[in-house]
C-alpha positions in Angstrom: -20.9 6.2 -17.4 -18.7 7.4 -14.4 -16.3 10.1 -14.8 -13.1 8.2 -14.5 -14.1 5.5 -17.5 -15.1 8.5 -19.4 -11.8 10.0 -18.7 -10.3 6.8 -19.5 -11.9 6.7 -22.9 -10.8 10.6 -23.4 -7.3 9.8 -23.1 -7.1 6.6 -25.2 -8.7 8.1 -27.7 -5.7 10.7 -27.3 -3.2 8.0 -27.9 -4.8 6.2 -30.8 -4.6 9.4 -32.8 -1.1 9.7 -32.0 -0.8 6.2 -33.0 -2.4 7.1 -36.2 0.2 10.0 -36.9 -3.0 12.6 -36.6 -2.6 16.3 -36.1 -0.7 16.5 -32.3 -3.2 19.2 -31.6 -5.7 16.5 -32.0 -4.8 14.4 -29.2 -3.7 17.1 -27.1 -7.2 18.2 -27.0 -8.4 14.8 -26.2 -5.5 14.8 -23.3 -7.4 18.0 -21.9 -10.3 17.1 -22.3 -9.5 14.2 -19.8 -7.8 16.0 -17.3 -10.9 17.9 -17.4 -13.4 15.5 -16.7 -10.7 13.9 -14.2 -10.8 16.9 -11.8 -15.0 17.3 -12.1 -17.5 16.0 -9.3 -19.3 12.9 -10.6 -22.8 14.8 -9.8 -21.0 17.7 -11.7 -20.1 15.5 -15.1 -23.5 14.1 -15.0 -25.5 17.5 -14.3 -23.5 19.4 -17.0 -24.2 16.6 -19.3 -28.0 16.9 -18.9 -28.0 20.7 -19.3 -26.2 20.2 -22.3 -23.5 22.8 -20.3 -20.4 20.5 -20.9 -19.4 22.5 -24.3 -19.3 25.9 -21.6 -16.6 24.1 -20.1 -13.0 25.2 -20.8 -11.1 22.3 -22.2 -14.5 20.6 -24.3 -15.8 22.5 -27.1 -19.2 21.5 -29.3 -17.2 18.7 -30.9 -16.2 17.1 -27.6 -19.1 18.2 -26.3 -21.4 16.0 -28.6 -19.1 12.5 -28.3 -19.2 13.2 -24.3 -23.2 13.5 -24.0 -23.3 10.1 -26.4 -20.7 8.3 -24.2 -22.1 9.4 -21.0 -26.0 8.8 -21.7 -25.5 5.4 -23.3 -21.9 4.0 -22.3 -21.0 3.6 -25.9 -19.3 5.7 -28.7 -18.9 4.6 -31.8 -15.6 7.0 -32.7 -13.9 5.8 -29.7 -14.2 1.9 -31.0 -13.6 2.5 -34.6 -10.1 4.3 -33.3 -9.3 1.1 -31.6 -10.1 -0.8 -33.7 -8.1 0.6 -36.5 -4.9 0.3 -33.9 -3.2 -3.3 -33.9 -3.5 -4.5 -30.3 0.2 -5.1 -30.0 0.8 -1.5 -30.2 -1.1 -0.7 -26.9 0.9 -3.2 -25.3 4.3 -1.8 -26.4 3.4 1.5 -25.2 3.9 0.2 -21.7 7.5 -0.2 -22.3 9.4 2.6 -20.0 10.2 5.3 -22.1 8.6 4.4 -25.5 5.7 6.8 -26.2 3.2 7.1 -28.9 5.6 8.5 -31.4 8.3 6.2 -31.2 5.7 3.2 -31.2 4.0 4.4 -34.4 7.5 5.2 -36.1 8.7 1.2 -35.5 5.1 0.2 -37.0 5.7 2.8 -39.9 9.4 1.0 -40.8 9.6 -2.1 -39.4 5.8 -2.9 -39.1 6.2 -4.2 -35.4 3.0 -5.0 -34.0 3.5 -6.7 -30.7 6.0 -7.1 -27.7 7.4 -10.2 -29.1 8.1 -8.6 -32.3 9.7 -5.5 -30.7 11.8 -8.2 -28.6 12.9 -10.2 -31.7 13.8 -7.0 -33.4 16.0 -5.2 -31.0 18.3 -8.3 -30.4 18.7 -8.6 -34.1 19.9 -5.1 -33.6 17.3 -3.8 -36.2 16.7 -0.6 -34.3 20.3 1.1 -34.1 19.9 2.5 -38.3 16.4 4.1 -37.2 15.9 7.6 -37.2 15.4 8.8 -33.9 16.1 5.4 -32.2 19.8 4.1 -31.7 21.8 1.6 -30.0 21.4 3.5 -26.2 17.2 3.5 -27.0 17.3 -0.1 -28.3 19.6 -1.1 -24.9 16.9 1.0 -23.1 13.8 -0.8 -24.6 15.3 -4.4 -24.0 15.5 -3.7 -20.6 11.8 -1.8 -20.0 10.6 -5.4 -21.9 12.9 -7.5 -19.0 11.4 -4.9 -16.4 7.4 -5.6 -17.7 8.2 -9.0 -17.6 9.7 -9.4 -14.0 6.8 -7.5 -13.0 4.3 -9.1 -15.5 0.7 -9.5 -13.7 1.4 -6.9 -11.2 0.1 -3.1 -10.7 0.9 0.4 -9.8 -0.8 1.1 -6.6 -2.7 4.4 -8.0 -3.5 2.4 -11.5 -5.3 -0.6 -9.1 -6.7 1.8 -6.8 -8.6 3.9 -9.8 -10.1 0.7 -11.0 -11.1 -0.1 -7.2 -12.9 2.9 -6.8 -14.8 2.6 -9.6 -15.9 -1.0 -8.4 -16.7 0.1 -4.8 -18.9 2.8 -6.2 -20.7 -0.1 -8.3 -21.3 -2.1 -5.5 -22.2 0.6 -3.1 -25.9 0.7 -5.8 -26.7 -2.6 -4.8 -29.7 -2.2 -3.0 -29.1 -5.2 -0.1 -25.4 -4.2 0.8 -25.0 -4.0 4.3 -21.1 -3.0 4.1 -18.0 -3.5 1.9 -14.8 -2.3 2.1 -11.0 -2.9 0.0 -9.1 -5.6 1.5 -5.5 -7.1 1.2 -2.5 -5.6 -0.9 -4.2 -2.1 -2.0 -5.8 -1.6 1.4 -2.6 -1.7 3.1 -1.5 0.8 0.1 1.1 -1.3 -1.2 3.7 0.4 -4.0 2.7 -2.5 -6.0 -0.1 -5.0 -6.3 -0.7 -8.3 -7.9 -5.1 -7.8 -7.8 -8.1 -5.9 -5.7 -9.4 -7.9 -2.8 -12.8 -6.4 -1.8 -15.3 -7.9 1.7 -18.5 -7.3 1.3 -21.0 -8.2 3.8 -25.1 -8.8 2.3 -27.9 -11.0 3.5 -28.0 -11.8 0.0 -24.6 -13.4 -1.2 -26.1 -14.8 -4.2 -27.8 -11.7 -5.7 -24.9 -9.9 -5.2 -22.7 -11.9 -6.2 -24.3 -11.7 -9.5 -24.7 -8.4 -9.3 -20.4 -7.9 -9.2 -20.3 -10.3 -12.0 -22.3 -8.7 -14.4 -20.7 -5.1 -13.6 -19.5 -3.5 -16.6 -16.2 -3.2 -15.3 -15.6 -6.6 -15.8 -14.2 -8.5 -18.6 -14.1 -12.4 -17.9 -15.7 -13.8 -14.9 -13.6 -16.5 -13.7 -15.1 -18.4 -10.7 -18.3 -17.4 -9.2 -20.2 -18.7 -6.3 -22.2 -17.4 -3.2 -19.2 -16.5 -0.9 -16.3 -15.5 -3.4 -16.1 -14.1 -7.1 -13.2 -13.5 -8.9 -13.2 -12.1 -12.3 -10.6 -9.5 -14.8 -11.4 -6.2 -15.3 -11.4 -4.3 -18.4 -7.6 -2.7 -17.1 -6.6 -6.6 -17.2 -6.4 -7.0 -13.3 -8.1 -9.4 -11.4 -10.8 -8.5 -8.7 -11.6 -10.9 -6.0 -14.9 -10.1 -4.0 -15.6 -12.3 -0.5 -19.2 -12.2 0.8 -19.8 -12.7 4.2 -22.4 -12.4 7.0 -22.9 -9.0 8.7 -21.5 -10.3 12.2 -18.7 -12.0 10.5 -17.4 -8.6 8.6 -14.8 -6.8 11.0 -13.3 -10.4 11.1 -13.3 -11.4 6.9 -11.8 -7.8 6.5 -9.1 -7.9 9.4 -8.0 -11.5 7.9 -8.2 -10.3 4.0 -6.6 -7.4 4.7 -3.2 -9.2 6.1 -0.6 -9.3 5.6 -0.2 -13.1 5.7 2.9 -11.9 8.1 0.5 -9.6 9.9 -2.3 -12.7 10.6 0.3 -15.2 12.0 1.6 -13.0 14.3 -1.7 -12.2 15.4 -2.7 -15.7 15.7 0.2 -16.7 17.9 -0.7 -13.5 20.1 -4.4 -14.8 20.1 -2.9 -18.6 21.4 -1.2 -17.0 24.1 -4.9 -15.4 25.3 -6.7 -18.7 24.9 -8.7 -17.3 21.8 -8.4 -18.6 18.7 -8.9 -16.3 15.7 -10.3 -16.6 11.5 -12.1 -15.2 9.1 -15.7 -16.3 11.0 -14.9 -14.5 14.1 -12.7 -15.0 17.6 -13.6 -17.3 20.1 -13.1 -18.3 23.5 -13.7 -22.4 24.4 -15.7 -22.6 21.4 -17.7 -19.6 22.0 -17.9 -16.5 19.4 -16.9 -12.9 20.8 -19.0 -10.4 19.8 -17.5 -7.6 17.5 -18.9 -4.7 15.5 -15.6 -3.2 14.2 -11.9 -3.6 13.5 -11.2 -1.3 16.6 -13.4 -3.5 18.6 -11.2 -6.6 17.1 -7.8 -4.8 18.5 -9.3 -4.0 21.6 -10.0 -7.8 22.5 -6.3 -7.9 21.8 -5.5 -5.5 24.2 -4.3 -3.2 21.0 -4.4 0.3 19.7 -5.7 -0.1 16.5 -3.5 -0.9 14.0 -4.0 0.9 10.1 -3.8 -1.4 7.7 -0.3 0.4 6.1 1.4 -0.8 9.4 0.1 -4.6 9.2 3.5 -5.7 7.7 4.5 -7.2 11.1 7.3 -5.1 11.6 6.7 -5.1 15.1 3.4 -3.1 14.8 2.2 -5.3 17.1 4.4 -4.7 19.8 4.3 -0.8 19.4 0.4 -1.3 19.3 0.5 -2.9 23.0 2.7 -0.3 24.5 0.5 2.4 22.8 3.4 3.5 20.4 2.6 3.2 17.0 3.4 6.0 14.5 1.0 8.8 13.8 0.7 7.9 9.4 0.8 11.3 7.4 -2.7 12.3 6.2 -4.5 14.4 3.8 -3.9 17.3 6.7 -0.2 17.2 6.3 0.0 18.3 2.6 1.3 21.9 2.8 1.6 22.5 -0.8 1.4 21.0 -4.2 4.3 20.7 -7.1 4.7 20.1 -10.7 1.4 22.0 -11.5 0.7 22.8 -15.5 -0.9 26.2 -16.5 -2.6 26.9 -19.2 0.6 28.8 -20.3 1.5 25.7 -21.9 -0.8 21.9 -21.8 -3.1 22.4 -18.1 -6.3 23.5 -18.4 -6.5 25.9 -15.4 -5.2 29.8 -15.3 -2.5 30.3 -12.9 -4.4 32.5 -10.8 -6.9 29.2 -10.9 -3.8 27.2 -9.6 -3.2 29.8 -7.0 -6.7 30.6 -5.6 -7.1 26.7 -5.7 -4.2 26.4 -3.3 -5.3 29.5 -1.0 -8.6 27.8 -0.5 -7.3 24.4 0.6 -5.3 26.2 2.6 -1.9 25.2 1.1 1.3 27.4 1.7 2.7 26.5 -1.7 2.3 25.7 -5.2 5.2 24.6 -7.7 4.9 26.0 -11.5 6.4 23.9 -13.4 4.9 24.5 -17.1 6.7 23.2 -20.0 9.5 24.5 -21.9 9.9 25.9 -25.6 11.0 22.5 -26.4 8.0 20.3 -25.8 6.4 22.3 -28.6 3.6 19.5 -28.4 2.5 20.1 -25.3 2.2 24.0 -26.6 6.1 24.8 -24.5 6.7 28.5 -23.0 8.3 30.6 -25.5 10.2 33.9 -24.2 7.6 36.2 -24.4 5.5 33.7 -22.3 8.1 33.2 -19.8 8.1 36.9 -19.3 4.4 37.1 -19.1 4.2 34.2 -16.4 6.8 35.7 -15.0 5.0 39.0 -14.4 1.6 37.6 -13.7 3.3 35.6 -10.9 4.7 39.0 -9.5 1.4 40.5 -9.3 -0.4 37.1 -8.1 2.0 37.0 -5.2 1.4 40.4 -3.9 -2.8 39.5 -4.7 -2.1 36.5 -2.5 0.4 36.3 -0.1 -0.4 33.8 1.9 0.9 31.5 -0.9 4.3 30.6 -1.8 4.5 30.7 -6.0 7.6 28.6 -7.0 8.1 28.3 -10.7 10.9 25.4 -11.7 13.3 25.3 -14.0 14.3 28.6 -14.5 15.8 29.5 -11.3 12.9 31.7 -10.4 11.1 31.6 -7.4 8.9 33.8 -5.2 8.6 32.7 -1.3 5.8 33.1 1.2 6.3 36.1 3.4 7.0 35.1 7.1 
């Protein structure tokens, strides 16, 4: 099992507990643990698991340790499905409301023995919620609206949800043994704030076999159409995956034309009329005749193009700055100079601060923002005084130990800047 499905499971199993009304110390540990596995190599996960080394690592334990090795060896854990399901279905649903965690979900089970969206519906505008403990007429206002919000936007993904489940399909595909290429296509390869499903091209000189190959992934739930050029199926996160198969010598094409937008294409077309070419999916041609193409670049070159990155394909005259060589340089990787909003293990992370900070120094950040929990969030194990005061002198000493990093600790009014 991969190291993001096994964080996955980590953290639901988190919430079910919560859901349960276990110890919060429970979950939290569960939460950790994920955050752990999260930031490990996938060689790394596996390796440790093999050793038997995973219970070493901070943030596991021998209790973790033995579910993980199950999980990871055979896919399965027992624990994990008996948690879910002893939690009504409904419940997971509601927590996707903005602003209504585990607790609250579990407390309108506990009274008013809620169990689904519908139910949550018909009970705020009934006004049962404003007598609650802990809810209210402004919390029963707010959840009416998060449920008119998921609705709106009913079918349709966060851009970093879609693109964790994308990754993990790539890496699945990239096993088959007769792949020749594959690559994301439309909405999440133009990195689109919100997505409706995960286009992938993929080009084999065996479309069948791997067509059946993508079917029968784990990752997916319900297949829904499958033939030798196109499969489209629902993934266990509930969104849809649609995987094109093409030729080798048709692939810069299928991905340039997937990719989009459908704004992007038509402008392209036109722009293709005016040359005398003509331009789909199969390839561009000239009186009937194919052009020969290895790569996108190569496509924007027959254009007479810079090439254009798929963020830009919007047509928002892209096109235009492409031909007069002017299109914006897009911020990369490079350009981070620092990180915020970075938990300790003063209060819920899993890392020291000096980790945080020698972390930063050696991806050559300038800055890192502290920004551990207060006293308040005693779940998440808040900052008392006393810890305040020791993060506060430990960050003293760790900026004169590193001064080539900027430590900035929020909320307090404390900060400590990088020396010119």
């Amino acid at each position: 099992m991969e190291k993001q499905g096994t964080a996955k499971m980590l953290e639901e199993i988190g919430i079910f507990l919560e859901l349960k009304g276990e110890n919060p110390f429970k979950s939290r540990a569960y939460y950790t643990a994920a955050r752990t596995v999260e930031m490990m190599g996938e060689e790394e996960l596996q390796r440790l698991v093999h050793e038997d080394k995973l219970k070493d690592v901070k943030g596991i334990g021998a209790a973790l340790n033995e579910k993980l090795k199950e999980y990871v060896l055979t896919g399965e854990l027992p624990y994990y499905e008996e948690l879910k399901a002893s939690v009504p279905e409904g419940l997971l649903e509601m927590l996707r409301v903005p602003g209504l965690g585990p607790r609250k979900v579990r407390a309108l089970y506990d009274m008013l023995e809620i169990t689904s969206l519908a139910e949550l519906e018909y009970a705020c505008r009934e006004n049962r919620l404003v007598g609650l403990k802990g809810f209210g007429s402004k919390t029963q206002e707010n959840i009416l609206s998060g449920i008119e919000f998921l609705r709106r936007y009913e079918g349709q993904f966060f851009y970093n949800e879609a693109l964790q489940a994308a990754k993990m399909l790539l890496t699945e595909l990239n096993k088959y043994p007769a792949l020749d290429r594959v690559s994301l296509a439309g909405s999440i390869r133009r990195c689109r704030e919100i997505v409706k499903d995960i286009d992938l091209v993929a080009a084999t000189g065996d479309p069948s076999g791997l067509a059946e190959f993508f079917s029968k992934s784990g990752r997916v739930e319900e297949v829904i159409a499958q033939g030798d050029t196109k499969v489209s199926v629902r993934l266990n996160e509930g969104i849809n995956a649609d995987l094109r198969v093409v030729k080798k010598e048709e692939f810069p094409f299928a991905l340039h034309h997937f990719t989009g937008s459908k704004e992007h294409n038509t402008a392209m077309r036109h722009r293709a009329k005016t040359m005398g070419l003509k331009i789909n999916e199969y390839g561009i041609f000239r009186n009937g005749e194919a052009l020969n193409c290895n790569s996108e670049e190569e496509f924007f070159e027959i254009f007479g193009l810079q090439y254009i990155q798929p963020e830009l394909r919007e047509n928002n005259g892209e096109i235009e700055a492409a031909e007069s060589g002017s299109l914006p340089v897009l911020v990369g990787e490079e350009d981070i100079k620092g990180i915020f909003h970075v938990h300790t293990h003063y209060s819920d992370g899993i890392n020291s601060l000096e980790e945080v900070v020698k972390y930063c120094r050696e991806e050559g950040f300038q800055y890192v923002g502290i920004t551990d929990h207060s006293q308040s969030a005693f779940y998440a194990g808040g900052l008392t005084e006393e810890d305040l005061e020791r993060q506060h002198e430990e960050i003293l000493d760790l900026r004169e130990k590193y001064p080539d990093v900027g430590i900035f600790r929020g909320g307090i009014g404390h900060s400590l800047r990088r020396k010119p």
